[in-house]
N, C-alpha and C positions, 0 to 999 in steps of 0.2 A: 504494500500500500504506500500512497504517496505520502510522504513527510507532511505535505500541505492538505492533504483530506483527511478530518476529522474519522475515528473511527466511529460507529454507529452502534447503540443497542437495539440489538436485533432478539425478539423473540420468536422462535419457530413453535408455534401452539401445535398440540396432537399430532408429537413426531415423539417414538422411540429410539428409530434406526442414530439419530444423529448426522445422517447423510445432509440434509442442507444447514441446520447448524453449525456442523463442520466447513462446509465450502465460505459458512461467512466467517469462520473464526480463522480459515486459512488467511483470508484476506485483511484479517487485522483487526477487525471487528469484536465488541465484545458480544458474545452471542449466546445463547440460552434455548433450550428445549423443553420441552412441558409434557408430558401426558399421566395420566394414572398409569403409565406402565412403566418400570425401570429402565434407562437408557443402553442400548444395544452397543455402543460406543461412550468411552470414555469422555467426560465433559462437562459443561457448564450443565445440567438439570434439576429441573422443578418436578418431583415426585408430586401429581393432584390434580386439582381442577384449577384450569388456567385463568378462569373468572377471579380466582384467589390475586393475581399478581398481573393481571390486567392493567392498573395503574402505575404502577412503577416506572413510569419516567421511558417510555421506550420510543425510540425513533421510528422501526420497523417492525410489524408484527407477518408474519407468514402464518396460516393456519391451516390446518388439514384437516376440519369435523370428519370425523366418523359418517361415511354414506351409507350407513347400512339401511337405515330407514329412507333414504333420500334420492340414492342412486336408480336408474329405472331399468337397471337390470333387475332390480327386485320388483319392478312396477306389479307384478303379477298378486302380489302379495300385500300392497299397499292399502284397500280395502279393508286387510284384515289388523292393519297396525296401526290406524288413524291414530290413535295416543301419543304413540311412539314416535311418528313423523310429526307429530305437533310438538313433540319436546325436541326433538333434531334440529326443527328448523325456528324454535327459539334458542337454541345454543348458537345455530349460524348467526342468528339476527346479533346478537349477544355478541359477538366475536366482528361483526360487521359494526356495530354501535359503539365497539371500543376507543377510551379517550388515546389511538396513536392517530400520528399522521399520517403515516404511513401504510396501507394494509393489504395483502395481496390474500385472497383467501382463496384454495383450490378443492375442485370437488368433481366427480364426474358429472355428464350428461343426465340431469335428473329433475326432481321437484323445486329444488331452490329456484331453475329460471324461470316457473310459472307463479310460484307461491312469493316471491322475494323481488329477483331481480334479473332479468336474462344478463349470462358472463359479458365482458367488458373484453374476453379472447380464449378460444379453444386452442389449448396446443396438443405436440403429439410427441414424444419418446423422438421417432424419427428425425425432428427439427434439432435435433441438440445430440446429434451423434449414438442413437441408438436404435438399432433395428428390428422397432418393432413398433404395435399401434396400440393405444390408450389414450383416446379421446380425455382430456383433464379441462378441465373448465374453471377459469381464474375470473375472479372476481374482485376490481384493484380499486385502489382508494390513492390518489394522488400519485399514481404510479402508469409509467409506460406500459406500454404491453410489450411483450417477450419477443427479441428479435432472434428468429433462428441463426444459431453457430456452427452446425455441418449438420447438414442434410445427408442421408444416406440410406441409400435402398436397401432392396431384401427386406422389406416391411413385412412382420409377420406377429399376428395377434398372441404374441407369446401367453399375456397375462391373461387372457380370458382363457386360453388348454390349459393353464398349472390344473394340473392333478391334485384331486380333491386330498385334505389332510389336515390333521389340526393346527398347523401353521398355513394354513391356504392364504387366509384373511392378510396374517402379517406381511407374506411374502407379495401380495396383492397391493398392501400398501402401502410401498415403499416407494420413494423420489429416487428417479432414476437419476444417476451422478451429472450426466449433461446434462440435464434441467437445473439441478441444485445449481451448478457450477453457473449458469446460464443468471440464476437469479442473483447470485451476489456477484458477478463482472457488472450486470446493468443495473441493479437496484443497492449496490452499496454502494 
């Protein structure tokens, strides 16, 4: 990082892996991870619920809600979890309402852009050096949208054939390193 740019508090909300927390803490940044689940990578993390530390003076917040009620791959199901998508998408709202300036929040193709707000940019794995597809749908707050860094074929729907398993979930929802990498080059 440049002597003359400020480094930035960046919070990445509903990330375990560590993978874009990391790409901002490469860059000089002081940066921070949040979920109820323990961090998969060594690092700055918030063991809880991100609502907890919401405030804290942050310049960037990155968030990942949980789609499990939101996403429309599960659309088939939605009927049956009215509840539970009502509380999803008051956590999104929640997390979209936060006093940063800053806020990039990502979620697949789902209910937030009917209920909330349609994405502000869909990107894909592909755009940022990885071969393969996963429609992601960011939703930014005083932020650019994402300029692709290498394009590259042999696109192939890796994450939707992982083989079913009780890691399915996690390994499903992990930021792939070109995107991380992609967010903090153009947003730190």
């Amino acid at each position: 990082m440049s002597r003359f740019i400020k480094p930035m508090r960046v919070l990445v909300a509903c990330e375990f892996s560590g993978i874009v927390r990391d790409a901002f803490a490469k860059r000089g940044h002081d940066a921070y991870s949040c979920d109820h689940l323990p961090t998969e990578s060594p690092g700055n993390h918030y063991l809880g619920d991100v609502r907890v530390i919401l405030s804290h003076d942050w310049d960037l917040m990155i968030a990942h809600p949980p789609c499990t009620y939101l996403a429309s791959s599960g659309a088939r199901w939605w009927s049956d979890r009215l509840e539970q998508q009502e509380v999803a998408l008051q956590f999104v709202q929640d997390l979209l309402d936060a006093p940063v300036p800053q806020i990039a929040l990502e979620n697949p193709i789902g209910k937030i852009s009917t209920a909330i707000r349609k994405p502000d940019q869909i990107v894909q794995p592909w755009m940022f050096g990885h071969g393969e597809t996963k429609a992601t749908c960011l939703w930014l707050k005083n932020l650019s949208p994402l300029q692709p860094t290498n394009i590259v074929e042999g696109r192939e729907p890796r994450v939707n054939k992982m083989a079913p398993g009780k890691d399915r979930w996690k390994n499903r929802s992990r930021t792939c390193q070109g995107l991380a990498d992609a967010m903090a080059e153009q947003w730190g």
